[in-house]
C-alpha positions as CSV (number, residue, x, y, z in Angstrom):
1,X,-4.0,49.8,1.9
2,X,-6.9,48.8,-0.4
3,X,-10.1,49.9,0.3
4,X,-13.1,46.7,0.8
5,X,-15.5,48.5,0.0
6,X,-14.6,50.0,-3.4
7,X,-16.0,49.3,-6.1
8,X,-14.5,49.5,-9.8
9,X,-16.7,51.6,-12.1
10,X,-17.1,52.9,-15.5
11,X,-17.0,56.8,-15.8
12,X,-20.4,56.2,-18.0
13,X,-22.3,54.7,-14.6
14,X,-21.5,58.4,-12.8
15,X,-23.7,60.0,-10.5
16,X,-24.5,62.6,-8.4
17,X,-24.0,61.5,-5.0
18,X,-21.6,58.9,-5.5
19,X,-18.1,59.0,-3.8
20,X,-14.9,58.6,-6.0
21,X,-11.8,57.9,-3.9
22,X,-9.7,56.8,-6.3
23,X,-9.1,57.5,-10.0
24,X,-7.7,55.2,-12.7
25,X,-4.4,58.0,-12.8
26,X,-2.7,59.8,-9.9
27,X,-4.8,62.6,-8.9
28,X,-2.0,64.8,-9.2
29,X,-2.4,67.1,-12.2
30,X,-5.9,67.0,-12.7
31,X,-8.4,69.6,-11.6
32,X,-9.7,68.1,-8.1
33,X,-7.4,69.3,-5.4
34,X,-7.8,66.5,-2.7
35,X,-7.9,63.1,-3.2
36,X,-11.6,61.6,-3.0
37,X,-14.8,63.3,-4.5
38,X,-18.4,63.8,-3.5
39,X,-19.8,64.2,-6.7
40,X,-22.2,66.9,-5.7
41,X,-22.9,68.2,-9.5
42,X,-22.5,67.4,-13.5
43,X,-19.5,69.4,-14.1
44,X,-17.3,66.9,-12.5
45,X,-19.0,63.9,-14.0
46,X,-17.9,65.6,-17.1
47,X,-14.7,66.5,-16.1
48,X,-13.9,62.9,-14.7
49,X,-15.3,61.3,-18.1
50,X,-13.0,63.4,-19.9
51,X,-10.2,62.3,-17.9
52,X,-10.4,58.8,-16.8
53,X,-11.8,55.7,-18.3
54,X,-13.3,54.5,-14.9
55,X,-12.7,55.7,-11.2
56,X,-13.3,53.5,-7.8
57,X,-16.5,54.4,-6.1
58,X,-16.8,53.8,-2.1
59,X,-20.7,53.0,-1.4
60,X,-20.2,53.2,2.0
61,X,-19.5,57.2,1.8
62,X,-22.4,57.7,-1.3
63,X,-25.1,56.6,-3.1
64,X,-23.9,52.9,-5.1
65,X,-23.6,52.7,-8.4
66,X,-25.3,50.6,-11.2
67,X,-24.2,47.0,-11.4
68,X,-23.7,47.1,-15.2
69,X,-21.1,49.6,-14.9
70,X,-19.1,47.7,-12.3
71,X,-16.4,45.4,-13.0
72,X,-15.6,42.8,-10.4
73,X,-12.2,42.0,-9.4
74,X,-8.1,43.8,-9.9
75,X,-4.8,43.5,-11.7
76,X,-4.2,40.7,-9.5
77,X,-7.2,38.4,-10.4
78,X,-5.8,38.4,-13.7
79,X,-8.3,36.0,-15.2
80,X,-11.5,37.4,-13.8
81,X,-10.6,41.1,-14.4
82,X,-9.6,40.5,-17.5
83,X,-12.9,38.6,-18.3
84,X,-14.6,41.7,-16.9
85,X,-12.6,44.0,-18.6
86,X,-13.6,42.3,-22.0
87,X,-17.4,42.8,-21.3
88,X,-17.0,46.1,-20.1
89,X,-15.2,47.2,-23.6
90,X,-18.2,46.0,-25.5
91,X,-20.3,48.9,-24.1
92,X,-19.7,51.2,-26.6
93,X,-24.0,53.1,-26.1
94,X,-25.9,53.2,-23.5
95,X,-30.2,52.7,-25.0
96,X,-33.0,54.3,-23.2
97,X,-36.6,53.4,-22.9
98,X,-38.3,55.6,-25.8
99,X,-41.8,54.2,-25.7
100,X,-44.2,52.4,-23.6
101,X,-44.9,49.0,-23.6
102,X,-48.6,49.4,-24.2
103,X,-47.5,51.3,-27.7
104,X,-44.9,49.4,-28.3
105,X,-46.3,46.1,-28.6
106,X,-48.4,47.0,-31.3
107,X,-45.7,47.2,-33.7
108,X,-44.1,44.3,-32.3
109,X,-47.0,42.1,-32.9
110,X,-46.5,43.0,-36.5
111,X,-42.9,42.9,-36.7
112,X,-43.2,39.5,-35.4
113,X,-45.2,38.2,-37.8
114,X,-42.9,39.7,-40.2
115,X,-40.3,37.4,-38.6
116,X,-41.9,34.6,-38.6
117,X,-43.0,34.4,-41.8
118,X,-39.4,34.7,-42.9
119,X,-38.4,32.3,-41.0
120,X,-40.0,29.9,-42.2
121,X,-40.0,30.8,-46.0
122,X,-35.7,30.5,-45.5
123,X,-36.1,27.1,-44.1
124,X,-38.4,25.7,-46.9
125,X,-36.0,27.2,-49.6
126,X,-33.4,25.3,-47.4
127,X,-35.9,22.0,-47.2
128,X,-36.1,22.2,-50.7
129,X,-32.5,22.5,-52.4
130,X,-32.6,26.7,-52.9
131,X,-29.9,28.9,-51.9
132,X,-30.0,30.8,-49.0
133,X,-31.7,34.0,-49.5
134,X,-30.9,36.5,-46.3
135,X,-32.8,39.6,-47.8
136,X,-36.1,37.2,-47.0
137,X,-35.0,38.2,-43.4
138,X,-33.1,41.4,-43.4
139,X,-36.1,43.9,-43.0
140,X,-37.9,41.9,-40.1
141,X,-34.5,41.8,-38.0
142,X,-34.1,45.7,-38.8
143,X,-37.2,46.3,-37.6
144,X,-37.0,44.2,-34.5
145,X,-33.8,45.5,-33.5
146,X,-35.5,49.0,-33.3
147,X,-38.0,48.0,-31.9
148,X,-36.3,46.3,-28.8
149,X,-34.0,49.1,-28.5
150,X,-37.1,51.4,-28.0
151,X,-38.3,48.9,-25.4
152,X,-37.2,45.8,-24.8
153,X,-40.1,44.0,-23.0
154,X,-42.6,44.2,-25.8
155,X,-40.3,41.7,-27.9
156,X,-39.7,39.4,-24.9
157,X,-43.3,39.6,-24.0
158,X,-44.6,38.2,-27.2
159,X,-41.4,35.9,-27.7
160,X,-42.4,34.5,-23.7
161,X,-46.3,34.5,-25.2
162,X,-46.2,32.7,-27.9
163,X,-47.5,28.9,-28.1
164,X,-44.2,26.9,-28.2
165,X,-45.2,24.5,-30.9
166,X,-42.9,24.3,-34.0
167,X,-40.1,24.9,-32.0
168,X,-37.2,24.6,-34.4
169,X,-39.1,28.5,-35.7
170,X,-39.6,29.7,-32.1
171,X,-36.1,28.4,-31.2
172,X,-35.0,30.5,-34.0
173,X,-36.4,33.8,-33.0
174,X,-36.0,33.3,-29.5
175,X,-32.1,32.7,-30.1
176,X,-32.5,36.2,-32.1
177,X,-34.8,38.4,-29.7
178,X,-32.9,37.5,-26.7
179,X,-29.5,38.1,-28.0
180,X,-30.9,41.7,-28.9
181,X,-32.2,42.3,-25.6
182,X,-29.2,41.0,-23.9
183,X,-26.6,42.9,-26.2
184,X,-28.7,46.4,-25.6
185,X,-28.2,45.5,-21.9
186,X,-24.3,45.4,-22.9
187,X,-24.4,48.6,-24.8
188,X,-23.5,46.9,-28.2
189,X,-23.9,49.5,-31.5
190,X,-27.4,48.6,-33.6
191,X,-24.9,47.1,-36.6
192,X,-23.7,44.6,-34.0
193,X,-27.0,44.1,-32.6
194,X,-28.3,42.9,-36.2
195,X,-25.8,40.9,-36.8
196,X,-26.4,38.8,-33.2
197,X,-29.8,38.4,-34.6
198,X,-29.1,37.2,-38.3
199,X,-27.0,34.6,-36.4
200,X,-29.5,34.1,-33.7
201,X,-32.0,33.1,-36.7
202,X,-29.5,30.7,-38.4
203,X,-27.6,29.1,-35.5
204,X,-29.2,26.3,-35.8
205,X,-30.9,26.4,-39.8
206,X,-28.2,23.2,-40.6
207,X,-30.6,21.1,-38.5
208,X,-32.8,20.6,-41.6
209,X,-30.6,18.0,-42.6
210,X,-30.7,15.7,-39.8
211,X,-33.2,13.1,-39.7
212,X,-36.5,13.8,-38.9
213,X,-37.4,11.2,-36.5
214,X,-34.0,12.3,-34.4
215,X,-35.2,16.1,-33.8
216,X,-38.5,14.5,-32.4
217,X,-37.2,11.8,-30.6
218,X,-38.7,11.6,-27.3
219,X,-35.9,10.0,-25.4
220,X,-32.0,10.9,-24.5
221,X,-29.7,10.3,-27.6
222,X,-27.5,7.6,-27.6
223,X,-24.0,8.2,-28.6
224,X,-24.0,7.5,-32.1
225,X,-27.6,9.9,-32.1
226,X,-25.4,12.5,-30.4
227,X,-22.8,12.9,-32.8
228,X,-24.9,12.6,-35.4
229,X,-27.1,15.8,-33.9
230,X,-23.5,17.6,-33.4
231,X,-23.1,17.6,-37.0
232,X,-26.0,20.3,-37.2
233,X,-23.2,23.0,-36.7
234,X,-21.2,21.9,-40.2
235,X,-24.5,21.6,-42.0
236,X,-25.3,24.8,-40.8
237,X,-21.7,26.5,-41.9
238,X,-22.6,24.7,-45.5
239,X,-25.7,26.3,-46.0
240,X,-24.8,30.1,-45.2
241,X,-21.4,29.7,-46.9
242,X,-23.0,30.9,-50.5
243,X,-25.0,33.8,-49.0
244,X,-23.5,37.2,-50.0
245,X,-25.1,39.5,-46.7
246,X,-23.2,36.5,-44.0
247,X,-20.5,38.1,-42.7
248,X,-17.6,36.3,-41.1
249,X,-19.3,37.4,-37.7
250,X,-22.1,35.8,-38.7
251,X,-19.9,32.5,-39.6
252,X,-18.3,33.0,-36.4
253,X,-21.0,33.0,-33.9
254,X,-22.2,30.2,-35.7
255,X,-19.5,28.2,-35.8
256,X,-18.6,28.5,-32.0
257,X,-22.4,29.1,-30.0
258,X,-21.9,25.5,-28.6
259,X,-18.9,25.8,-27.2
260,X,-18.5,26.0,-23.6
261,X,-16.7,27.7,-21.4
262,X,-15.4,24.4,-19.6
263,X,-14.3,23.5,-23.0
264,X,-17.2,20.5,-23.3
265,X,-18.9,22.0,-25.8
266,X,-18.3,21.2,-29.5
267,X,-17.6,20.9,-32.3
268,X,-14.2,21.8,-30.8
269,X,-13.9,21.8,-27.0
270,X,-13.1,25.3,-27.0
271,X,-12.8,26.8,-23.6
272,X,-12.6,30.2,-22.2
273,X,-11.6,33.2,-24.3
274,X,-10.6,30.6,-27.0
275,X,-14.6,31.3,-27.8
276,X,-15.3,34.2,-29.5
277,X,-17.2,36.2,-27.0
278,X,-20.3,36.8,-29.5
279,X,-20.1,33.0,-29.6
280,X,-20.4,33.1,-26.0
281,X,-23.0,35.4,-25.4
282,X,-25.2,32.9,-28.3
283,X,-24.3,30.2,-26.7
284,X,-25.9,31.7,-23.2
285,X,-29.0,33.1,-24.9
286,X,-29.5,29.6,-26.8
287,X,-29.4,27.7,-23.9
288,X,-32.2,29.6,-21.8
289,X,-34.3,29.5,-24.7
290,X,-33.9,26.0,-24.6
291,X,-34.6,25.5,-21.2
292,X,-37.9,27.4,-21.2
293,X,-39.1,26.4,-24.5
294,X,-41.1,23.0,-25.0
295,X,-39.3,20.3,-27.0
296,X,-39.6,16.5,-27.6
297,X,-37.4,15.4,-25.0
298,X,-37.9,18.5,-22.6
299,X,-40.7,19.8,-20.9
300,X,-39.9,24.0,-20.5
301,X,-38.7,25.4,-17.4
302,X,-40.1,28.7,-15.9
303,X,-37.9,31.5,-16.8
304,X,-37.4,32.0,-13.3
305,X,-36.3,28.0,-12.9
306,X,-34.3,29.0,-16.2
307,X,-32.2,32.1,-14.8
308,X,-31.7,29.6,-11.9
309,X,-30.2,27.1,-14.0
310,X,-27.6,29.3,-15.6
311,X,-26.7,30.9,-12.5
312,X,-25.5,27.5,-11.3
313,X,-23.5,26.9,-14.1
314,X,-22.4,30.1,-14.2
315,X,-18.2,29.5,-13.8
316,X,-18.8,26.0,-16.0
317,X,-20.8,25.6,-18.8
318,X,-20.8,29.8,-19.0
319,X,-18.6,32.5,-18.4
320,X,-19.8,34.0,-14.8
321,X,-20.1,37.6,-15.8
322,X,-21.9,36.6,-18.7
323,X,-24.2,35.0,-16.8
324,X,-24.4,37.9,-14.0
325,X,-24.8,40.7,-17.1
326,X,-27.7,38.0,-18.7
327,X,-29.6,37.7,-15.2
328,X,-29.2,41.7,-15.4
329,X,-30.6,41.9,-18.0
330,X,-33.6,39.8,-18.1
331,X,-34.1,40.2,-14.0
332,X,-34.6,37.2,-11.4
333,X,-37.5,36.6,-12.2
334,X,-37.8,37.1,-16.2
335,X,-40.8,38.1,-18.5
336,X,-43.3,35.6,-18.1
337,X,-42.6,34.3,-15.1
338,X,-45.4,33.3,-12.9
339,X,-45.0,34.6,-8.9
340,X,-46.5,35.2,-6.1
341,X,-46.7,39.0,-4.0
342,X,-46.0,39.4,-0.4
343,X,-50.3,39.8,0.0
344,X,-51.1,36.5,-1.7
345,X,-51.7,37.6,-5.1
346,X,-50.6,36.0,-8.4
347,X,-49.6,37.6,-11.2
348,X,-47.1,37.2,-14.6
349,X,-44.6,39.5,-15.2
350,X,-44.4,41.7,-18.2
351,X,-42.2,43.9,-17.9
352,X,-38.3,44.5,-15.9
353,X,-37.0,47.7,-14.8
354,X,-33.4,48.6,-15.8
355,X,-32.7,50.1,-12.2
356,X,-35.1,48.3,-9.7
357,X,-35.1,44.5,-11.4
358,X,-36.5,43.2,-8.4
359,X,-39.9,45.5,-8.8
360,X,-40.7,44.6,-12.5
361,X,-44.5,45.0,-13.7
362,X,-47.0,42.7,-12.8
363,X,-49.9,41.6,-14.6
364,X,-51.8,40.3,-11.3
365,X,-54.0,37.3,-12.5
366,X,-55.6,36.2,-9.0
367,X,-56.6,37.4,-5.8
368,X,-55.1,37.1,-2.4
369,X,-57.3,33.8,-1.9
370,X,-56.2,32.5,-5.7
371,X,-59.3,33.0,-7.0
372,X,-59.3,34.5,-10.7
373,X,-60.0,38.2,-10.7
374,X,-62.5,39.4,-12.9
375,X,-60.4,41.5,-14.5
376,X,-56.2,41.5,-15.0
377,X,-54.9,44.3,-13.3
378,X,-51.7,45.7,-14.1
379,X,-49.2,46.5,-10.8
380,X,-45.8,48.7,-11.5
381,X,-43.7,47.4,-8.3
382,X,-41.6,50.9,-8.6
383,X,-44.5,53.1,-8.4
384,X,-46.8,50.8,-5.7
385,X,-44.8,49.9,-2.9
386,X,-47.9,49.0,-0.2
387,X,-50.8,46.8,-0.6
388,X,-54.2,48.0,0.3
389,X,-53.7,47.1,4.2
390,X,-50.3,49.4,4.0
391,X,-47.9,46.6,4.1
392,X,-44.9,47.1,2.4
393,X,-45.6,45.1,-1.4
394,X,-43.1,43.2,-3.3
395,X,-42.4,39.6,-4.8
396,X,-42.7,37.0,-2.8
397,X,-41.2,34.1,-4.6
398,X,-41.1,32.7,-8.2
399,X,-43.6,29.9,-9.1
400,X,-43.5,27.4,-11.6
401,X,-45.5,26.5,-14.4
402,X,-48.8,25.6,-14.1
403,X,-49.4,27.1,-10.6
404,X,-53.0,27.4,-9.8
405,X,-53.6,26.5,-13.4
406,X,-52.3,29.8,-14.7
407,X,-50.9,29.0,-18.3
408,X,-49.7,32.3,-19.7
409,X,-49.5,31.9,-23.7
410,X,-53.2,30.5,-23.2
411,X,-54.1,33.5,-21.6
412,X,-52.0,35.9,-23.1
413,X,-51.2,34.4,-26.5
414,X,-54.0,36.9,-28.7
């Protein structure tokens, strides 16, 4: 009889202290004698990785292991397993933290720059009847891809920083920054993780050729508006079609990043697996950039109010795992998000933990009576877990934007 409690894992999420009690291949002729394993040391991590492709870990007889390497759901929840299956394949690395944020962001605030310069040179050539020229972007994405995969916050940092006017350019890089960090959560290889991010910056470039008075329009489109806007996707498969460096990936996740998974997306209806899944995985990171980024008709959400969002739509407009994996990735309460502690003081978030996403880093911005602190004070929730009275210290609750007047790109912006 099938054990509850088991959980299906990846052989690359093994630890000591976990306990395997089953294997994805009779135990019979391999090296364990009985059936279920305390892993107690390295040499059978190895051995199992050798052997198996993923085991069933019982968290109720061990330590648990790491969500990412989980997969949800058997053989006979064919759709969702398979779903799961797909993701899991894509994890092909596994990136570590390599510097600290405080380093780190130094070269990002260059390499951003870099970006946004280039940005914004290839949509004037666009604007202005010259061919696309990719090279004007290839170097920034190279180095923002390394940078990100040394640590990822220092990108999202400046990306959740930076004032949100001209947001056709900020949509643009968000689409590419998050699509990094969220395919180095997957365990994509750096080749794939540059092309995300070429397609990230040119999702949406066809949008140059749309009316100018329809991107700013304050209002909700009116149908004829709406299929006019649509046509931004075939505008922007004409403009790349010329470039020599756009690959048919590239094409692809163009083509297909507002699809749905319902199938009410367009320009299609596609639905399900019948979107590519780096379609999918643009169409996610598009979306919350969308929601947390100023534009004519929108006022941005929090990122917290953003995760939110997603997460009840996960199933509908976005594949659920996708959306569990994204939320992983960027934590419940995202990069920029404005909360409150458990002793009344409030602070932004700069940076998310890969292992403890519910004690991210705190840049604590008022006092326990909201009153402005004379100076920021940065709080690591993994290393401080008690307030100055002893009580145990954690996040209270997300708040939105604007709370207590905290606005962070004023504050944090320079």
């Amino acid at each position: 009889m099938d054990n509850p409690h088991e959980l299906k894992v990846s052989v690359q999420g093994l630890g000591v202290g976990m306990f395997v009690s089953r294997l994805d291949r009779p135990w019979i002729g391999t090296p364990f004698l009985l059936e279920g394993l305390m892993l107690s040391n390295d040499d059978d991590i190895k051995t199992l990785k050798k052997i198996c492709q993923f085991v069933y870990v019982d968290p109720t007889r061990g330590l648990s292991p790491d969500l990412r390497y989980v997969t949800f759901g058997e053989a006979g929840l064919s759709a969702k397993a398979s779903s799961h299956d797909e993701i899991a394949a894509l994890r092909k690395t596994q990136w570590s933290v390599q510097t600290d944020f405080s380093h780190e962001i130094k070269t990002a605030r260059v390499v951003h720059g870099m970006l946004e310069r280039g940005v914004r040179e290839v949509v004037t050539d666009l604007s202005e009847g010259r061919h696309l020229e990719v090279h004007k972007l290839k170097d920034a994405v190279d180095s923002m891809v390394d940078s990100i995969l040394r640590n990822p916050s220092a990108f999202a940092w400046l990306k959740e920083m930076k004032h949100r006017n001209f947001y056709s350019y900020q949509h643009a890089m968000g689409c590419a920054i998050w699509s990094v960090v969220f395919g180095r959560h997957l365990g994509l290889e750096k080749d794939e993780l540059q092309t995300l991010s070429l397609a990230g910056l040119l999702a949406d470039v066809g949008k140059i050729r749309l009316p100018a008075d329809l991107l700013v329009k304050p209002g909700a489109l009116d149908e004829r508006e709406t299929a006019l806007a649509r046509r931004h996707v075939e505008h922007s498969l004409e403009l790349i079609k010329d470039a020599s460096e756009i690959t048919p990936e590239i094409v692809e996740i163009i083509a297909t990043h507002h699809e749905r998974n319902d199938g009410s997306g367009y320009p299609h209806g596609l639905a399900g697996n019948h979107i590519p899944i780096f379609g999918r995985i643009m169409g996610l990171v598009d979306s919350y950039d969308a929601m947390t980024s100023n534009r004519p008709y929108s006022a941005s959400r929090s990122p917290h109010k953003a995760v939110g969002e997603l997460y009840e739509h996960r199933g509908s407009l976005f594949q659920a795992d996708l959306v569990e994996q994204f939320i992983q990735a960027c934590g419940i309460y995202p990069i920029g998000s404005i909360v409150e502690l458990t002793n009344g003081q409030v602070g932004v978030i700069t940076a998310i933990h890969s292992l403890k996403r519910l004690r991210p880093t705190v840049m604590v911005l008022l006092d326990k009576d909201k009153r402005p602190l004379s100076q920021f004070v940065g709080l690591d929730l993994t290393l401080v877990e008690h307030d100055e009275q002893g009580h145990p210290l954690s996040i209270k609750g997300g708040l939105p934007l604007g709370a207590y007047g905290i606005d962070p790109h004023e504050l944090f912006v320079d």
